[in-house]
N, C-alpha and C positions, 0 to 999 in steps of 0.2 A: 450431572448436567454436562452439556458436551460442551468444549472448547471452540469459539469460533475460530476459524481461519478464513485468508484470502490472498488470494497470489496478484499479484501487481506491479505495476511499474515504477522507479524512483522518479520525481519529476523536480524535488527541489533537495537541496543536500546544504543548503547555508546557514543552519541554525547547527550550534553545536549536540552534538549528542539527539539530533531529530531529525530527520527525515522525514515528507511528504509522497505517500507512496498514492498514485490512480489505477483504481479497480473498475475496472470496465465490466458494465451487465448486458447482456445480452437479452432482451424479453419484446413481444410482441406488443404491437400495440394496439391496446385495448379495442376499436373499430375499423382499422382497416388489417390487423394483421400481420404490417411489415414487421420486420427486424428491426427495433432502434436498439442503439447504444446507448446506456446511463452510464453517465464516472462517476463517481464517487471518489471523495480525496479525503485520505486518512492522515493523520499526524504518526506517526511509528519512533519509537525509544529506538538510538541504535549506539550504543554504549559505546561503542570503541570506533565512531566514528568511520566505519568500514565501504558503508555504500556509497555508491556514487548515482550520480543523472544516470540513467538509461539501464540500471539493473534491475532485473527480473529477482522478486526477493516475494519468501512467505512470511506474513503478517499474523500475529496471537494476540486475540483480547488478554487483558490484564486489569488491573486494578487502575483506579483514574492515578497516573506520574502526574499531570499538571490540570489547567485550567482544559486544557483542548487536547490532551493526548492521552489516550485510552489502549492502544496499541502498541506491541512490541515484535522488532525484527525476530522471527523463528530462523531464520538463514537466508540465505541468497542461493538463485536456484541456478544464474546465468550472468554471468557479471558482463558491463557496456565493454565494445571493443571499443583499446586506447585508438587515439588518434595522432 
């Protein structure tokens, strides 16, 4: 069975050891066509507390960690410029 993946963006980083990563879909819709955007927001394990707001990071399903968190950071692919 294959491994899921999904690359996304950090959007919350205040719970310890978790991360809120939004994965944007791109898919037509269904009667007129356009392009809409879907997010989806995932809960992601990030063990060493690494990510931050605005990094671009790939996400791995995993075994359920908690009540809401089914996902774990695979890496970070672009980290946010400081400011």
């Amino acid at each position: 069975m294959a491994v899921k993946e999904r690359v996304g963006l950090v959007v919350s980083d205040k719970m310890e050891k978790t991360v809120v990563v939004a994965v944007e879909n791109r898919v037509p819709h269904p009667k007129y066509n356009k392009i809409v955007v879907r997010t989806k927001r995932y809960k992601a394990h990030d063990e060493d507390n690494s990510c931050r707001v605005g990094d671009r990071v790939r996400i791995r399903e995993t075994r359920p960690l908690s009540r809401t968190k089914r996902w774990v950071i695979a890496d970070v692919l672009n980290r946010a410029s400081e400011i």
